[in-house]
ZAVEX-752816 format. One line per field, with one value per residue (C-alpha): residue in one letter; x, y, z. Coordinates in steps of 0.25 Angstrom, whole numbers, plus 5000, padded with zeros to 4 digits. Layout:
! residues N
residuo: A,...
east: X,...
north: Y,...
up: Z,...
//
This chain:
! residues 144
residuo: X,X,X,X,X,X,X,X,X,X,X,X,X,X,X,X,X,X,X,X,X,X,X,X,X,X,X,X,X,X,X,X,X,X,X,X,X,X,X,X,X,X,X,X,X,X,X,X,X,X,X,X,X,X,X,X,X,X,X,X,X,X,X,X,X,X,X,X,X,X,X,X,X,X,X,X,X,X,X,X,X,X,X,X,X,X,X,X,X,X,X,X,X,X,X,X,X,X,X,X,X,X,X,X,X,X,X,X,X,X,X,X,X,X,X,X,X,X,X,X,X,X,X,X,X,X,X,X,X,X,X,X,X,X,X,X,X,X,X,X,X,X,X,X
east: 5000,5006,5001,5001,5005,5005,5008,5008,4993,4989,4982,4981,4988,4991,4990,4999,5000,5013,5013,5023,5026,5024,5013,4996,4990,4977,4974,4977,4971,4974,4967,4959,4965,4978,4975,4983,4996,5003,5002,4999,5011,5020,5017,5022,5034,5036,5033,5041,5054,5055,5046,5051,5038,5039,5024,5012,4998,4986,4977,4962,4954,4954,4945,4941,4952,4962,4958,4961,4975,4979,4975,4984,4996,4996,5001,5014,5016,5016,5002,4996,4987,4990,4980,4982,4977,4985,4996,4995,4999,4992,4997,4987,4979,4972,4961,4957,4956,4947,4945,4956,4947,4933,4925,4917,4927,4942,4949,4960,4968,4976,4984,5001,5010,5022,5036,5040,5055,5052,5039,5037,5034,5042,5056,5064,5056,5061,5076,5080,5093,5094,5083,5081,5075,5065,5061,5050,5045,5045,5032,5026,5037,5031,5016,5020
north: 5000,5014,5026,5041,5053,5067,5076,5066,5064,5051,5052,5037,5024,5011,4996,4987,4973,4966,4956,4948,4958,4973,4978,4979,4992,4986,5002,5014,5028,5043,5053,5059,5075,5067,5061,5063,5065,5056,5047,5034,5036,5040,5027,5020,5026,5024,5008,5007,5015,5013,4999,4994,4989,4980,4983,4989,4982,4989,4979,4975,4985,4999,5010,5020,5029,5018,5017,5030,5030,5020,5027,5038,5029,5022,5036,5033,5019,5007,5000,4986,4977,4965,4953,4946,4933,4931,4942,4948,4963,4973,4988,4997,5007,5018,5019,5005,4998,4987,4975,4978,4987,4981,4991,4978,4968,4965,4963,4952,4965,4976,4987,4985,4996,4985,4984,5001,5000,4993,4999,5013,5025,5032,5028,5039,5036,5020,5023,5014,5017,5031,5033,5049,5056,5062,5049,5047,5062,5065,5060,5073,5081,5076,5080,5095
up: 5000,4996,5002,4992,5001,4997,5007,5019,5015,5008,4995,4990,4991,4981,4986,4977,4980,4974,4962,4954,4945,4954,4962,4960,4963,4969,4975,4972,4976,4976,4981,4970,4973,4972,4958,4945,4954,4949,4962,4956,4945,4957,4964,4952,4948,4965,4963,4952,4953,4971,4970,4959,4954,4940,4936,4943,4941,4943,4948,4939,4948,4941,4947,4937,4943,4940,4926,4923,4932,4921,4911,4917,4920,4905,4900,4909,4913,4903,4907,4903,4906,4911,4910,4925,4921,4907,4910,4897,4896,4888,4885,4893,4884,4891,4880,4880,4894,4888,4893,4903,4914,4918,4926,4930,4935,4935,4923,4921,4917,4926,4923,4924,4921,4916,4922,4922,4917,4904,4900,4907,4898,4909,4907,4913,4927,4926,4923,4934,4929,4932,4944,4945,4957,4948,4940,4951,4948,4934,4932,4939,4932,4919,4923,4925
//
């Protein structure tokens, strides 16, 4: 369990649970005023570079929020599906999400952004070569 803290005041938190192959986000919640902050993209860059996490799944329940954090996340990170019964991978595609969301019932597919030093749009913050101070913030700097 990881807790969000601005300011010494909490403002979300995210349960993982560990698999095989790097952690499930089975929660995750920000405070709406704390929305589109980049929280959720700080977490992972935090997993990654400090946890050294190989692959992040995000679980087959997606509330309409999560859906659209995706969405978000696709334009930055390397996103598939992944079909946890027959383990084949698809490339995530923002403008079609069929049959891969069910609003009625679980789907055999989740969300998986893929092993980050082979496949992240964001070189420069994986250069595990060369680790920067600044490779954990640039992705604020880039947003101004």
């Amino acid at each position: 369990m990881y807790f969000f803290v601005r300011d010494d005041v909490p403002i979300g938190f995210a349960n993982t649970v560990s698999v095989s192959d790097g952690v499930t986000f089975e929660n995750v919640f920000v405070k709406k005023s704390d929305r589109n902050r980049k929280v959720l993209s700080s977490f992972i860059l935090f997993l990654k570079r400090i946890e050294k996490v190989r692959r992040i799944h995000f679980g087959k329940y997606h509330s309409p929020d999560m859906v659209d954090v995706s969405k978000r996340l696709s334009k930055r990170y390397h996103l598939q599906w992944l079909n946890t019964n027959t383990g084949d991978i698809v490339n995530y595609d923002s403008e079609n999400d069929e049959p891969y969301y069910r609003l009625d019932e679980p789907s055999d597919w989740e969300v998986i952004i893929e092993q980050y030093d082979m496949t992240s749009k964001w070189d420069r913050y994986m250069d595990l070569d060369n680790p920067k101070p600044t490779m954990l913030y640039e992705s604020f700097i880039d947003d101004i």
